[in-house]
C-alpha positions as a Markdown table, in Angstrom:
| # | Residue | x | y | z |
|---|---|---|---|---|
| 1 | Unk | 22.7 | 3.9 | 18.1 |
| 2 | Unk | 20.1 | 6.5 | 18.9 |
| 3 | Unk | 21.3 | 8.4 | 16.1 |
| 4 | Unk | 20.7 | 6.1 | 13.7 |
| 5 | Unk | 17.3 | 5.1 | 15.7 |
| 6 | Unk | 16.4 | 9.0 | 14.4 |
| 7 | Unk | 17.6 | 8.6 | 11.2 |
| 8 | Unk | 15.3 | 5.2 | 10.6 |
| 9 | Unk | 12.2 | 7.0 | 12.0 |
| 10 | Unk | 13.0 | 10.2 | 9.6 |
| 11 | Unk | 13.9 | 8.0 | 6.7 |
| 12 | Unk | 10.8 | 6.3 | 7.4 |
| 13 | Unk | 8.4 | 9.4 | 7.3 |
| 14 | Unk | 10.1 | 10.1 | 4.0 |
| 15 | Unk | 9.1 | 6.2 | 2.5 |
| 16 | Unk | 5.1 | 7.4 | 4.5 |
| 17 | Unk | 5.1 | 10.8 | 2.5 |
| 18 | Unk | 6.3 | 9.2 | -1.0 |
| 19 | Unk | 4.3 | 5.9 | -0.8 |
| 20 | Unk | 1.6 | 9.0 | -0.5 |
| 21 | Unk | 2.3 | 10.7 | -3.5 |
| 22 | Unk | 3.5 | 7.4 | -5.7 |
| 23 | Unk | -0.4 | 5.7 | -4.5 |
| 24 | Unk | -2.4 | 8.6 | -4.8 |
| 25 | Unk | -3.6 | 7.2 | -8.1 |
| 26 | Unk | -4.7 | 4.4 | -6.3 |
| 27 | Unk | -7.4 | 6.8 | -4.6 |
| 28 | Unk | -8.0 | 9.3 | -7.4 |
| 29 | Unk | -7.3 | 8.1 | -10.9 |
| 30 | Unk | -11.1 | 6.7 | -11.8 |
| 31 | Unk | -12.4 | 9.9 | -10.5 |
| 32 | Unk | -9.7 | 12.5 | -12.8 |
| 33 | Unk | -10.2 | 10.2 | -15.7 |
| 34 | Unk | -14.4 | 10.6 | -15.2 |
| 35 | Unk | -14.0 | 14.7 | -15.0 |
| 36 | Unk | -15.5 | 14.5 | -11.7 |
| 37 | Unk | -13.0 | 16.4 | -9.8 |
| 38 | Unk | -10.2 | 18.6 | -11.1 |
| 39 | Unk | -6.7 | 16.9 | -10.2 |
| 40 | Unk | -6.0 | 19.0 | -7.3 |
| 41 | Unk | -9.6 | 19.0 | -5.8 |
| 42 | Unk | -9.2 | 14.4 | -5.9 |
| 43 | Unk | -6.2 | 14.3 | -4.2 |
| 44 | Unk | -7.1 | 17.1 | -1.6 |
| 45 | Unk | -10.1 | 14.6 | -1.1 |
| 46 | Unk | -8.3 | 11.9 | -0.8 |
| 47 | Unk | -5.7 | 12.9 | 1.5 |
| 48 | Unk | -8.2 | 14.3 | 4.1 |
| 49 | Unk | -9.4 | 10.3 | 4.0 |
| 50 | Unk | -6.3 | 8.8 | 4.3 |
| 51 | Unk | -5.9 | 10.9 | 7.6 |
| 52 | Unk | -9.3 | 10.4 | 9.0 |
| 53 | Unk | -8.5 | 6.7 | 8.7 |
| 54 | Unk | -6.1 | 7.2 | 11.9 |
| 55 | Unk | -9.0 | 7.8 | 14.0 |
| 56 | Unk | -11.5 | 4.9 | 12.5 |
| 57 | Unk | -8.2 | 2.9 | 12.9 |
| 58 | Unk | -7.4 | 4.1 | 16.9 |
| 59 | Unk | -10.7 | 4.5 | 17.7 |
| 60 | Unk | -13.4 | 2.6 | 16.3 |
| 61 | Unk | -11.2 | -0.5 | 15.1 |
| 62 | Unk | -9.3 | -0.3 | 18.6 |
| 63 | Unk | -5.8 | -1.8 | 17.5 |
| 64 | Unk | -3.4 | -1.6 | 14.4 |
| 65 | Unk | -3.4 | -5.2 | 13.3 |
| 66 | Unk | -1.0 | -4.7 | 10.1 |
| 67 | Unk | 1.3 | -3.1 | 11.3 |
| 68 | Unk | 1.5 | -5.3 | 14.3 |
| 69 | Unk | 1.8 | -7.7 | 11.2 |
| 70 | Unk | 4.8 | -6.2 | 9.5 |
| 71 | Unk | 6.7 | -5.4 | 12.9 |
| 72 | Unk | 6.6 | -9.1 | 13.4 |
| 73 | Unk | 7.4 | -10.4 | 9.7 |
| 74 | Unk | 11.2 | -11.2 | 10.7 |
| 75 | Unk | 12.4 | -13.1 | 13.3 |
| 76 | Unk | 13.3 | -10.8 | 16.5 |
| 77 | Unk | 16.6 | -12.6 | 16.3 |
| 78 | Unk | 17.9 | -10.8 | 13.0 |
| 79 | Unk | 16.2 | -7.6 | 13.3 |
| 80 | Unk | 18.6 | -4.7 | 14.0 |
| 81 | Unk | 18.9 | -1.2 | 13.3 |
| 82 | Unk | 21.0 | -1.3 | 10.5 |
| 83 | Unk | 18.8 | -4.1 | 8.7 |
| 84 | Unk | 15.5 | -1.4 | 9.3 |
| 85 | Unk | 18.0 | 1.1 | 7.7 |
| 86 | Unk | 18.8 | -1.0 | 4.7 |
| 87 | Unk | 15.6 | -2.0 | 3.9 |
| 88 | Unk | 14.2 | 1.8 | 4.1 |
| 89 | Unk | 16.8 | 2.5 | 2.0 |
| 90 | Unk | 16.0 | 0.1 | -0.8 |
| 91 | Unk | 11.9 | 0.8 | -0.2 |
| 92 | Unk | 12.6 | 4.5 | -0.9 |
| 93 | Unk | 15.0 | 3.5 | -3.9 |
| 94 | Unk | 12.9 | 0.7 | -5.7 |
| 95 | Unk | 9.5 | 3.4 | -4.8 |
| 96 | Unk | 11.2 | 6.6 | -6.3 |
| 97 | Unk | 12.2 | 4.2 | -9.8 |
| 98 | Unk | 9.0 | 3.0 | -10.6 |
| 99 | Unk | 7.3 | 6.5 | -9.8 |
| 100 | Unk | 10.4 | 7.7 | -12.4 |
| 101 | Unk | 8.8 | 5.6 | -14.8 |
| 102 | Unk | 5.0 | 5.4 | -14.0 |
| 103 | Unk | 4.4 | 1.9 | -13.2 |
| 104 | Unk | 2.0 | 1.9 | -10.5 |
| 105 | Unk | 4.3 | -0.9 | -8.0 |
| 106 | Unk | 3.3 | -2.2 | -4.7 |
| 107 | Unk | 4.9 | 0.3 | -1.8 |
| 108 | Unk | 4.0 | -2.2 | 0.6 |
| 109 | Unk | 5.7 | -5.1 | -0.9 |
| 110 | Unk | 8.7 | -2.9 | -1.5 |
| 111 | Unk | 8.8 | -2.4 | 1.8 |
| 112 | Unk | 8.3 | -6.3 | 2.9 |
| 113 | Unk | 10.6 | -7.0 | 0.2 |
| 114 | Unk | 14.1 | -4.6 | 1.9 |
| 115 | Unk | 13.2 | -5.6 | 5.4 |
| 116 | Unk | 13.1 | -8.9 | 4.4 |
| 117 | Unk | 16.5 | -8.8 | 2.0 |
| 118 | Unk | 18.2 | -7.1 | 4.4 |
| 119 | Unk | 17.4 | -9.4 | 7.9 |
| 120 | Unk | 18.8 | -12.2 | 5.1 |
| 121 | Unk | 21.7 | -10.6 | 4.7 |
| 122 | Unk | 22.5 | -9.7 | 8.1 |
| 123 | Unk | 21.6 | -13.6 | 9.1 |
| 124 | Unk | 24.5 | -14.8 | 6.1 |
| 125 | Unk | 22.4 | -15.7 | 2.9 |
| 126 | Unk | 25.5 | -18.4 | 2.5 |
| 127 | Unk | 25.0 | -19.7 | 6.1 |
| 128 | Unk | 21.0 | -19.3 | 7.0 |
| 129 | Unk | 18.0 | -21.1 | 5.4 |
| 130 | Unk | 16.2 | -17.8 | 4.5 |
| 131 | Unk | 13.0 | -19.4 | 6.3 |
| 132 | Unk | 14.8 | -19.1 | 9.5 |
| 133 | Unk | 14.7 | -15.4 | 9.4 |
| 134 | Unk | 11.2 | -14.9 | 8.0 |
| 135 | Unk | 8.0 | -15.8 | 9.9 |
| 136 | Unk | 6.3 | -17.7 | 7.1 |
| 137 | Unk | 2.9 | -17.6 | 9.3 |
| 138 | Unk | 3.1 | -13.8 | 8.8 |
| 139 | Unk | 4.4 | -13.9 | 5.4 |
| 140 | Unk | 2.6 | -16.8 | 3.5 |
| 141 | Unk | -0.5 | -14.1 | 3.4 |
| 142 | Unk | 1.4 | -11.5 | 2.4 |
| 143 | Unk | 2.8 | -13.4 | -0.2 |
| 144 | Unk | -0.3 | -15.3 | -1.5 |
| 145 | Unk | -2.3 | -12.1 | -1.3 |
| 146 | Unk | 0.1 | -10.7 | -4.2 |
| 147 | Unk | -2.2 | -12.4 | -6.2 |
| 148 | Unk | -5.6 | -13.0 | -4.1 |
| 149 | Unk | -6.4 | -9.1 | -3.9 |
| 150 | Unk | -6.0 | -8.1 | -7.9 |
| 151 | Unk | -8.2 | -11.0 | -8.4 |
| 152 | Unk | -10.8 | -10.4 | -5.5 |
| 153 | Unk | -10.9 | -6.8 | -6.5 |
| 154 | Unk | -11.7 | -7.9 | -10.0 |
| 155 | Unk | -14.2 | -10.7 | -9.6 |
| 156 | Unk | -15.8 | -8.1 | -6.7 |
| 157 | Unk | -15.4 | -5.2 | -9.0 |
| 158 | Unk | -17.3 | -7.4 | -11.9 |
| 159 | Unk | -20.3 | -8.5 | -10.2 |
| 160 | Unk | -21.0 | -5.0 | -8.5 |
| 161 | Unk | -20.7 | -3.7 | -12.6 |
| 162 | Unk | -23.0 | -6.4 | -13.5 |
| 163 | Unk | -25.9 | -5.7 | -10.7 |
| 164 | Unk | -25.4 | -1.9 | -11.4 |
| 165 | Unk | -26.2 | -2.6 | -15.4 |
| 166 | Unk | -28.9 | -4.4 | -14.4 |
| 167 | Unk | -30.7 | -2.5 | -12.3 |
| 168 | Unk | -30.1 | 1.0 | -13.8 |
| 169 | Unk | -31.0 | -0.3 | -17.4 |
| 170 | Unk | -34.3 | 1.6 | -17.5 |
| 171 | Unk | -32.8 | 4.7 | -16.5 |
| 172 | Unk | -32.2 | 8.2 | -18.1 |
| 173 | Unk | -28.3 | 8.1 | -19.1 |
| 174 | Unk | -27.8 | 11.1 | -18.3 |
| 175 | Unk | -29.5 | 11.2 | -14.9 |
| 176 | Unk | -28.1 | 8.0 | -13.8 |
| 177 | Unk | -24.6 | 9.6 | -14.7 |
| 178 | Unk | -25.4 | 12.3 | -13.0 |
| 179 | Unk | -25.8 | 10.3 | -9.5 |
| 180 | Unk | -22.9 | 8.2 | -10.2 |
| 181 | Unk | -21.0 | 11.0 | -10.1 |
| 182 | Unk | -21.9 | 11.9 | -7.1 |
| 183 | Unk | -21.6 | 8.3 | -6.1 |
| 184 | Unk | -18.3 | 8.4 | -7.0 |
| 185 | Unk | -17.1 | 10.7 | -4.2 |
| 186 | Unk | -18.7 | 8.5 | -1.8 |
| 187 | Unk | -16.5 | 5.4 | -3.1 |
| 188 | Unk | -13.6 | 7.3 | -3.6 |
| 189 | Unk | -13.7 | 8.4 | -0.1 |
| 190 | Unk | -14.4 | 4.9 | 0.9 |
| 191 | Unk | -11.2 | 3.9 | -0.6 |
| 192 | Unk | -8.9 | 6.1 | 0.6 |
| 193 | Unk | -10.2 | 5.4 | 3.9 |
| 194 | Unk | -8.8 | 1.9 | 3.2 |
| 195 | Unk | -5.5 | 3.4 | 1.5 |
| 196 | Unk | -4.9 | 4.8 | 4.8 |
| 197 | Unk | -5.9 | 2.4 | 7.1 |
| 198 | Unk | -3.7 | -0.2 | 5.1 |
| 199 | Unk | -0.7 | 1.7 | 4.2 |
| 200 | Unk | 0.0 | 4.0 | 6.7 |
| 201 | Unk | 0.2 | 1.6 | 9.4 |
| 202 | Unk | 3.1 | -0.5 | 7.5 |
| 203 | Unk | 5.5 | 2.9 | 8.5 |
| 204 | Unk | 3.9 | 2.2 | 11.7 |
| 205 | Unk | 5.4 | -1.2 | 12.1 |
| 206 | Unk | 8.7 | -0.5 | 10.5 |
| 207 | Unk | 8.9 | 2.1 | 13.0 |
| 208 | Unk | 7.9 | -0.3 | 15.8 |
| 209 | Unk | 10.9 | -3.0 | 14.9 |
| 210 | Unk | 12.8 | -0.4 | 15.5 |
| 211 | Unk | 11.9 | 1.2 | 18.8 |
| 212 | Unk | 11.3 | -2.0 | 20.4 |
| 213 | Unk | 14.4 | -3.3 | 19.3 |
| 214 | Unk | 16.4 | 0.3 | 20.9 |
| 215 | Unk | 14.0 | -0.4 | 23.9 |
| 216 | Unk | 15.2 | -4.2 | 24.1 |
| 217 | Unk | 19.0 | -2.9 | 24.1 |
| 218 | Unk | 18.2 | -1.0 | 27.1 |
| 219 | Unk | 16.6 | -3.9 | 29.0 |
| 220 | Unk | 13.4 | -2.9 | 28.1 |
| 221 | Unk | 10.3 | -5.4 | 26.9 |
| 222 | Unk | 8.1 | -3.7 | 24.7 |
| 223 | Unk | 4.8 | -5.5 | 22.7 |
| 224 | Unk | 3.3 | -4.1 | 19.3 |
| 225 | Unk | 0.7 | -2.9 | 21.5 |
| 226 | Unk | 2.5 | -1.3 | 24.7 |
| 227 | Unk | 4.5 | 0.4 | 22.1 |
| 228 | Unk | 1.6 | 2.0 | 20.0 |
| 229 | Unk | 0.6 | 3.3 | 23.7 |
| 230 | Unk | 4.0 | 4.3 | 24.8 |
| 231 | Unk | 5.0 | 5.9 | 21.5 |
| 232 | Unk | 1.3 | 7.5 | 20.5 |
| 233 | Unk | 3.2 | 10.2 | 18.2 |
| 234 | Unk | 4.2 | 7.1 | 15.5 |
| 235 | Unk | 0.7 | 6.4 | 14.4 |
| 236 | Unk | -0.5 | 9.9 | 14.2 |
| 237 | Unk | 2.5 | 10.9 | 12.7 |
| 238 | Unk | 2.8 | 7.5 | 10.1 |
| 239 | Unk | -0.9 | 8.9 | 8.8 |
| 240 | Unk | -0.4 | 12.3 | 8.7 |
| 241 | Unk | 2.7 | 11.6 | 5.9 |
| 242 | Unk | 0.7 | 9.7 | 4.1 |
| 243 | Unk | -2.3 | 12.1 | 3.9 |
| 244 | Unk | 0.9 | 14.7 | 2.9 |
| 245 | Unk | 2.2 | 12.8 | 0.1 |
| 246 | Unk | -1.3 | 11.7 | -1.1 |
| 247 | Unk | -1.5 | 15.9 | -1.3 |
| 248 | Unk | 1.2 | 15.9 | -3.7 |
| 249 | Unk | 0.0 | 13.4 | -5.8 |
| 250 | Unk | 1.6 | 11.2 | -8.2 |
| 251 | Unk | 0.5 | 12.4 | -11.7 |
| 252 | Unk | 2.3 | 9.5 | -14.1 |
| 253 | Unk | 0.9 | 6.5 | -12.6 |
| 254 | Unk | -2.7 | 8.7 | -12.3 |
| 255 | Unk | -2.4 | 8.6 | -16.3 |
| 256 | Unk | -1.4 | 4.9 | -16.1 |
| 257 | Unk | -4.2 | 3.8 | -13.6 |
| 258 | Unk | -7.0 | 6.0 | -14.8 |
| 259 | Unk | -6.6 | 6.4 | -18.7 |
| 260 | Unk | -3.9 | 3.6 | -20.4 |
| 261 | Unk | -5.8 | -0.1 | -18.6 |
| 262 | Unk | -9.1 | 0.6 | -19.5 |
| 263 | Unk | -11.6 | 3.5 | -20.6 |
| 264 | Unk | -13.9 | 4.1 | -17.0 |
| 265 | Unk | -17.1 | 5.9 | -16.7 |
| 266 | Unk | -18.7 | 7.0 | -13.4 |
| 267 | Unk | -20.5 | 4.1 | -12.7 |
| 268 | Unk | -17.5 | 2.0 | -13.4 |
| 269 | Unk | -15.4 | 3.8 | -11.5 |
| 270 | Unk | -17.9 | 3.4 | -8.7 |
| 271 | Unk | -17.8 | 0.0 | -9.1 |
| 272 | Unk | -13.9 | 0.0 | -9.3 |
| 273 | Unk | -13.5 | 1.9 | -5.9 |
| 274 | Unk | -16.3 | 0.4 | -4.1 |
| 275 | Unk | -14.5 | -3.1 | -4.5 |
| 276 | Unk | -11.2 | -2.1 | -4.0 |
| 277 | Unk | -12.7 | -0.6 | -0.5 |
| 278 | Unk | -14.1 | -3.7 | -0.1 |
| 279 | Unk | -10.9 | -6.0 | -0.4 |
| 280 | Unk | -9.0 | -3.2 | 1.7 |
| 281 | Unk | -11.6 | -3.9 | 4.5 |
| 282 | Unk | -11.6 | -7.4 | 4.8 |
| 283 | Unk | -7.4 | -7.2 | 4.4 |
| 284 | Unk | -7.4 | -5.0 | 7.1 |
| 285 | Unk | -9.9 | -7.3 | 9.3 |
| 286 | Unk | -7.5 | -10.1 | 8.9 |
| 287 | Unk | -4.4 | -8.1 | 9.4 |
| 288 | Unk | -3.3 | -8.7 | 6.2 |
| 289 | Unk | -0.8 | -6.0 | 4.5 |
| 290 | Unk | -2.0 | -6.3 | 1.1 |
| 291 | Unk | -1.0 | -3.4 | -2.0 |
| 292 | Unk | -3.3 | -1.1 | -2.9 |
| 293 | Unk | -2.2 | -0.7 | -5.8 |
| 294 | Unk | -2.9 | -4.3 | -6.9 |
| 295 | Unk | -6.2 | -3.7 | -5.2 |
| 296 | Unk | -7.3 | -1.1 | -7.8 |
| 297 | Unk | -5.7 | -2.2 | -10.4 |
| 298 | Unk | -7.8 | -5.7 | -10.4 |
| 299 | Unk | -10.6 | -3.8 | -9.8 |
| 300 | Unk | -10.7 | -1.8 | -13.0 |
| 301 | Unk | -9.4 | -4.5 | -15.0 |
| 302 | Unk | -12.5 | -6.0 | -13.5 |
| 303 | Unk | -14.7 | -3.5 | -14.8 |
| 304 | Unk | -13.2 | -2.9 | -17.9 |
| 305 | Unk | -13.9 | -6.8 | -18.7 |
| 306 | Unk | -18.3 | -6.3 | -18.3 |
| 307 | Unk | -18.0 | -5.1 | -21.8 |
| 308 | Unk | -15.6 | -6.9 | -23.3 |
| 309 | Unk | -12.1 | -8.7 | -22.9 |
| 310 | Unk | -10.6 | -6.7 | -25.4 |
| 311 | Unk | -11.5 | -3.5 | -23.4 |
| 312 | Unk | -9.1 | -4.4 | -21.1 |
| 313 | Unk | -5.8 | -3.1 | -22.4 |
| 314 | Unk | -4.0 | -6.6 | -21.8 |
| 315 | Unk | -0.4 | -5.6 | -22.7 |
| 316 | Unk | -0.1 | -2.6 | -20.0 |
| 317 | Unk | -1.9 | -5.2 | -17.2 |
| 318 | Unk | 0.8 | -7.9 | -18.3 |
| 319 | Unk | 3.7 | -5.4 | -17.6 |
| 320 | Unk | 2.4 | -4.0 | -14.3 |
| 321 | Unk | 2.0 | -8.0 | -13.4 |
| 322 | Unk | 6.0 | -8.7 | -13.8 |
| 323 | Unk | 6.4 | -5.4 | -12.1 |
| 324 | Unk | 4.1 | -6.8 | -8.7 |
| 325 | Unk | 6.4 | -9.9 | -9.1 |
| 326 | Unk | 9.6 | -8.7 | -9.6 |
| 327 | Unk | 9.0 | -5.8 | -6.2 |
| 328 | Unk | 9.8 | -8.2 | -3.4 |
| 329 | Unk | 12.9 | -9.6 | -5.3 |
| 330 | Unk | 14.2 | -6.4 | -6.3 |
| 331 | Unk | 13.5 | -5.0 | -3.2 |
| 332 | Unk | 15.0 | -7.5 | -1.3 |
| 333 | Unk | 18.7 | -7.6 | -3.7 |
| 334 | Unk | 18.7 | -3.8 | -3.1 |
| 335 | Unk | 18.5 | -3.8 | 0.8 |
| 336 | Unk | 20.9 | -6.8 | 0.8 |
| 337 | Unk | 23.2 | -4.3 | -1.6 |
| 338 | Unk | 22.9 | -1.3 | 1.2 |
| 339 | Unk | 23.3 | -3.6 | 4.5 |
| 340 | Unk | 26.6 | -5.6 | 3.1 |
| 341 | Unk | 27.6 | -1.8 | 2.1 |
| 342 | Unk | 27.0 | -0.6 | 5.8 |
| 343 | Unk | 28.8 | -3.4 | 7.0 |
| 344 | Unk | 32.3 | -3.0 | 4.8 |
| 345 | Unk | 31.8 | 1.0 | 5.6 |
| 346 | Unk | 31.6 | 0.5 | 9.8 |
């Protein structure tokens, strides 16, 4: 058992580091496509953010209230090593796919999705009501924000756009473009600040299901909380992956995010970053794992929509919509797959 306990926590360092690199253009992809920073010089900015988020997080915020969130998502009842397993497995899978092919995905709700699929599984899908195993208290956010924090983003994103215009009117284009570009590090940093708080800390509680699980099989109680202090290595660790992966960045979805939904200019992408940070902040308030990726995404489709509707590249929004919807299902099948695998192997 402790073997495997290893392999979950290395296995989940790997999902930390390629969320990282597969949502760096989450962080970065308004301020490439703007020319303010080279590629390399964005994501080394944003990965020093995602890591300073650990200690706003640990020491400023005093607790880690999503990934107490995600660590409590399934009923302690069917959470076991081999389900954490299965779902990693799937997360990784389903992650590494839609990297493959560009599509800027949720990593969070891939994640949800194979933890999920696989505690199903391992409860009998023919024999247990699915909302037996899931805390639908916990989840129902989740789930509803799917759709809350594109929208959020975009109606925060709009009005911001809107004040911006209004207020900057009478000003020389080319010095108010100036200062938004300098702005634009400011909100960039801003969100992957949020990135990191949010992301990072959903590792974090995959990684706590499964100590306090291997603690419980050794007569051991452990809370969310008494294993943050027990096990102080996790956190640091969970955000110190991310910040990695964010290093290596994730250059087809940057293309997809910054260039292919809508055409941004510095004071849009402030405005696109600034509300994403936003939404990130109040998400993480309520301990609400939401996806940063949807996040962003609403908020430049917010943008792009001040000028015009039809600025707004519809088509590529409407495919990266069935690709949010389709995570948490496909997830799920795929960690289901790996678990009933596991079980006809051992």
């Amino acid at each position: 058992m402790f073997t495997l306990l290893v392999l979950i926590i290395a296995l989940a360092f790997v999902f930390d580091y390629i969320n990282g690199f597969h949502d760096a253009a989450n962080s970065i992809a308004t301020i490439v496509s703007t020319k303010v920073l080279t590629p390399f010089q964005a994501v080394l900015w944003a990965a020093v953010f995602n890591f300073a988020a650990f200690f706003i997080s640990k020491y400023i915020i005093g607790e880690f209230k999503i990934g107490n969130t995600i660590a409590k998502s399934v009923q302690e009842n069917f959470i076991t090593l081999e389900v954490i397993f299965s779902g990693l497995i799937a997360a990784i899978t389903w992650n590494l796919l839609t990297w493959w092919f560009g599509i800027p995905s949720s990593s969070s709700h891939t994640l949800i999705g194979g933890f999920m699929g696989a505690a199903i599984a391992h409860a009998g899908i023919f024999t247990t009501h699915w909302t037996d195993v899931i805390k639908m208290s916990v989840v129902a956010p989740i789930f509803a924000f799917i759709f809350l924090a594109p929208l959020i983003g975009m109606f925060i994103a709009f009005v911001i756009t809107i004040v911006i215009v209004h207020i900057c009117k009478n000003s020389n284009p080319y010095k108010a473009e100036t200062w938004f570009k300098r702005l634009q590090l400011v909100s960039s940093a801003a969100f992957s600040l949020g990135h990191g708080g949010n992301d990072a800390q959903k590792v974090m509680g995959i990684i706590g299901a499964a100590l306090i699980f291997y603690n419980k099989q050794l007569g051991i109680d452990l809370t969310f909380n008494e294993f943050v202090n027990q096990y102080a290595w996790v956190p640091f660790c969970s955000f110190l992956a991310i910040a990695l992966g964010t290093l290596s960045g994730g250059w087809k979805i940057v293309k997809t995010m910054g260039t292919k939904i809508t055409k941004v200019t510095p004071l849009e992408g402030v405005s696109a970053e600034t509300a994403g940070a936003i939404t990130l902040y109040v998400s993480e308030h309520f301990g609400i794992p939401v996806s940063t990726t949807h996040t962003i995404t609403g908020s430049i489709i917010g943008v792009g929509a001040t000028k015009r509707l039809s600025a707004v590249r519809w088509g590529v929004t409407i495919s990266l919509l069935w690709a949010w919807i389709l995570t948490i299902p496909i997830s799920a099948g795929i960690a289901a797959a790996v678990y009933y695998l596991i079980r006809m192997a051992f």
